[in-house]
DRENPA-3360 file (N, C-alpha, C; in nm, 2 decimals, always signed):
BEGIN
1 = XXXXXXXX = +9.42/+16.28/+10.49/+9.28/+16.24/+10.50/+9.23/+16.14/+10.40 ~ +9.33/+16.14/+10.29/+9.22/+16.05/+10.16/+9.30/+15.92/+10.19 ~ +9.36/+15.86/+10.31/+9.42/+15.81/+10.36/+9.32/+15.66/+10.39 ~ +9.24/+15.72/+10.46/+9.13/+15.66/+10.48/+9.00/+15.58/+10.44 ~ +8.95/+15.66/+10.31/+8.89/+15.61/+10.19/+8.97/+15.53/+10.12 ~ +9.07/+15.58/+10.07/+9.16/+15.48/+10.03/+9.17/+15.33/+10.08 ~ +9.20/+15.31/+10.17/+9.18/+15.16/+10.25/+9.09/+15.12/+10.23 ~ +8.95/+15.16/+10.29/+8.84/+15.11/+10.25/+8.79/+15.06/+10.10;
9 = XXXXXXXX = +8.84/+15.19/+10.04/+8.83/+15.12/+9.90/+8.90/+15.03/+9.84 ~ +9.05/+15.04/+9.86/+9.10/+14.92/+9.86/+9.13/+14.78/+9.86 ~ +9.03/+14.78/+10.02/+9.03/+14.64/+10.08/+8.86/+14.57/+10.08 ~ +8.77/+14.69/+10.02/+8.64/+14.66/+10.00/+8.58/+14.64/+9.82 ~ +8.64/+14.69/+9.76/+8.59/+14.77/+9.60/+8.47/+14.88/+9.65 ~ +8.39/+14.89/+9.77/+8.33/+15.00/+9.72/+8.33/+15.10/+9.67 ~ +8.28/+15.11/+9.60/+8.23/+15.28/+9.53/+8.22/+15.38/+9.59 ~ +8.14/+15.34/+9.71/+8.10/+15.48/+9.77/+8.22/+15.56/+9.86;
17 = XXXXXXXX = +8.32/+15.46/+9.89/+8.46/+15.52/+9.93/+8.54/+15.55/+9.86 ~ +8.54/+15.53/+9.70/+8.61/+15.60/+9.59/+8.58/+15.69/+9.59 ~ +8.37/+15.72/+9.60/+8.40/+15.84/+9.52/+8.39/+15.96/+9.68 ~ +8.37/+15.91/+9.78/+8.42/+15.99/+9.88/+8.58/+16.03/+9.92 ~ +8.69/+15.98/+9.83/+8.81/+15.98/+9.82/+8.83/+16.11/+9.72 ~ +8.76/+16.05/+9.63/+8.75/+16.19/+9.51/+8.69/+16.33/+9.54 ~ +8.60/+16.32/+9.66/+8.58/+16.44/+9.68/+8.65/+16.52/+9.78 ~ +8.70/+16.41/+9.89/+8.79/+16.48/+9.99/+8.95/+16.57/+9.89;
25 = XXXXXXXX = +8.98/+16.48/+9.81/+9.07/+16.54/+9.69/+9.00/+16.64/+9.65 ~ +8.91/+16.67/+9.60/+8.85/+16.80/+9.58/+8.86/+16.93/+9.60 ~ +8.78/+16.88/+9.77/+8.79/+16.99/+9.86/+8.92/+17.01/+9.91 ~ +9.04/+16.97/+9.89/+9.20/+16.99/+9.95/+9.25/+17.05/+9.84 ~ +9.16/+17.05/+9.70/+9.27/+17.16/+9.56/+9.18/+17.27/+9.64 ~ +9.03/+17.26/+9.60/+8.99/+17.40/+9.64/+9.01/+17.50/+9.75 ~ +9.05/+17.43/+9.82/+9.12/+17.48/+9.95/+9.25/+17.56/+9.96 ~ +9.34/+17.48/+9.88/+9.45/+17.57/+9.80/+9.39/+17.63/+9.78;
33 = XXXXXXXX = +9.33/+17.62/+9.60/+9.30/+17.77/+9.54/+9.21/+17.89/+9.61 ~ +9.20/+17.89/+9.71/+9.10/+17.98/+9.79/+9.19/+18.08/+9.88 ~ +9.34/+18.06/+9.88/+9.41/+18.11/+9.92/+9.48/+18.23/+9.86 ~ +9.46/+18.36/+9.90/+9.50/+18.46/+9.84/+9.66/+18.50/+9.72 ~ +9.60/+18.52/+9.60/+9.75/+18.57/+9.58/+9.79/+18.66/+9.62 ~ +9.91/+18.62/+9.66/+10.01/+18.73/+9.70/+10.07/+18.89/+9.62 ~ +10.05/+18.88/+9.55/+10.10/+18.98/+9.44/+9.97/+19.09/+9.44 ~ +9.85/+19.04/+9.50/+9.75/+19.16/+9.51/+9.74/+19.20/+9.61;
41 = XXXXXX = +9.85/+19.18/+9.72/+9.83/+19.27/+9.84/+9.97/+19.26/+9.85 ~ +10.03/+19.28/+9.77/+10.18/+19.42/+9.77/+10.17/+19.55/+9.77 ~ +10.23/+19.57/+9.86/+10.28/+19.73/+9.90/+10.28/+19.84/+9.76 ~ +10.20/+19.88/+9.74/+10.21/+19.97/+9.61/+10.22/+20.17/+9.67 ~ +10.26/+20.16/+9.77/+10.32/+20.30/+9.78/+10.48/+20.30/+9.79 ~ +10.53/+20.43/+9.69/+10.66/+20.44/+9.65/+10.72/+20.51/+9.77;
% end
């Protein structure tokens, strides 16, 4: 997706598609980190 801003910004200098590049990067870490760890939903009966 940041595929796209990118070009634009690229091939234009705007700003407003850098910093819409920067946020799509954003929302794709937070997106990871919103994903459960694994280690708190291990099996804890013996």
């Amino acid at each position: 997706m940041i595929d796209v801003p990118w070009k634009i910004f690229s091939q234009t200098g705007n700003i407003e598609a850098y910093l819409w590049m920067k946020q799509v990067e954003l929302d794709e870490f937070q997106e990871l980190d919103d994903e459960p760890d694994i280690s708190l939903i291990e099996d804890t009966h013996f």
